[in-house]
Phi, psi and omega in degrees: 000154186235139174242166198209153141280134175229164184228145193207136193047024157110004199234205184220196187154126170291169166202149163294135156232108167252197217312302189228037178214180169224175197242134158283134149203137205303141160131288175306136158250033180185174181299294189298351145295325176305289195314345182268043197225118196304326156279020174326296164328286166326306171292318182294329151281339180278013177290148191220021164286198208287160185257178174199141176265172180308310183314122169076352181266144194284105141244154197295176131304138211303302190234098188330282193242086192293172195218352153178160193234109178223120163251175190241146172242171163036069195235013179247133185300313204284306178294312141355280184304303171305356177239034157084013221236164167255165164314117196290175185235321137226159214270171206257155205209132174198169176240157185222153170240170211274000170283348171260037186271131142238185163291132169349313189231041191259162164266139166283151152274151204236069177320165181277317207299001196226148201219358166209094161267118201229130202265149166218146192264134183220163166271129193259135160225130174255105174297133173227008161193162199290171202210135175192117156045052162255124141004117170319303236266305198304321200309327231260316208264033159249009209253115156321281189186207167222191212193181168244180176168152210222101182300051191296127205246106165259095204310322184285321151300319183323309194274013220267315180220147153343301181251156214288317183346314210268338195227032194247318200243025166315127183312139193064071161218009194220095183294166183201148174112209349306321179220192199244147145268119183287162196299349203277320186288006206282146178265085143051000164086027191243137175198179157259139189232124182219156188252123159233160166260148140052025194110339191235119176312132180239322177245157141170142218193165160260163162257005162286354165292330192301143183287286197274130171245209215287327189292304179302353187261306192306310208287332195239008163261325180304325194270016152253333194199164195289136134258140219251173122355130169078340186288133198254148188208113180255114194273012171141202153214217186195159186292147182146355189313139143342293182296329165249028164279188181225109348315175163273164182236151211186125174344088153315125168328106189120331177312146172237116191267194188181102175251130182205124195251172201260097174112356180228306154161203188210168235193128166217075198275124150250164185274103186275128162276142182233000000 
């Protein structure tokens, strides 16, 4: 299945998008309420509520209000080798709060004060039951589903201190959606995942490249802190970054990102200055 939060009459509403409609269901007022509800699957598949065609339609953030957003750095073989660095032995960990969540098709905000914005293509895993101290081989059955998402960077804050925080989570700066592939349709995690700008391929890469992948990350973030229902876990990016070209290249007003992962869905943000 594949599910989305949209926003319609002014609300919000989770939905099933099936071929050439999408299904209201009822009970939510977003995905991630769904997802806090123990028959989620069921209810998303037995749903009849109201239709809406595809053509147009608005969507929210994939999960409004996540209780957490934890991402990975330097978790792509290729990107890795590319910033000099070696493989890591556990993955590096930061946070976003949930005000740099946008929609699939919302424009990033693009500040004055950063002058490097920087795009990076991630795979999103979407928590669907709570995780505390599991196992890998257990972890796949705390996993929703995935989803894209695009780790947009403001690099000259990034590098400003040691830690990533500050130049990770500027507000509006992180599409996420359209919708979840739920985990049971995922084809086994092998796809090509690529970034273009203005048209011109900037990433591509398989997500068969992640050094840690989605079971080893939910398994080794549960044994620091529960992962909940809704909770997003941004799994890396692969090389191909701006900052590390030559000369670097960096986000413009006007810029068109284009996040498209092959079997999961694509992302089409341009960039407004603010």
């Amino acid at each position: 299945m594949k599910l989305a939060t949209i926003r319609s009459g002014g609300a919000t509403t989770p939905v099933r998008i099936d071929d050439d409609h999408a299904v209201e269901i009822s009970g939510a007022g977003d995905l991630g309420q769904l997802l806090g509800q123990p028959d989620w699957r069921q209810r998303a598949a037995a749903a009849s509520g109201a239709n809406h065609d595809l053509a147009g339609l608005e969507y929210e953030v994939l999960v409004p209000r996540p209780d957490k957003i934890v991402c990975v750095g330097l978790n792509y073989r290729n990107h890795i080798l590319e910033m000099g660095r070696e493989l890591p032995e556990y993955p590096t960990l930061f946070a976003k709060y949930r005000c740099a969540l946008i929609g699939a098709y919302d424009d990033i905000a693009l500040p004055g004060i950063t002058k490097q914005l920087d795009w990076e293509a991630e795979l999103a895993v979407i928590i669907g039951a709570p995780a505390r101290n599991v196992s890998e081989a257990d972890a796949p059955a705390a996993i929703a589903g995935y989803s894209v998402l695009n780790d947009v960077t403001a690099r000259d804050w990034q590098s400003r201190t040691l830690q990533w925080l500050q130049g990770k989570t500027f507000e509006g700066s992180t599409p996420v959606g359209p919708w979840m592939v739920t985990s049971d349709e995922a084809d086994g995690l092998s796809g090509e995942i690529a970034c273009d700008v203005n048209g011109q391929n900037m990433q591509r890469s398989d997500i068969g490249d992640l050094v840690f992948g989605p079971a080893a990350l939910v398994s080794y973030i549960s044994s620091v802190v529960t992962l909940l229902p809704g909770d997003v876990i941004a799994s890396g990016t692969p090389g191909g970054v701006g900052s590390a070209r030559k000369p670097p290249v960096f986000l413009a007003d006007g810029d068109v990102v284009t996040t498209r992962i092959a079997g999961v869905g694509e992302c089409r943000n341009v960039c407004r200055r603010t």
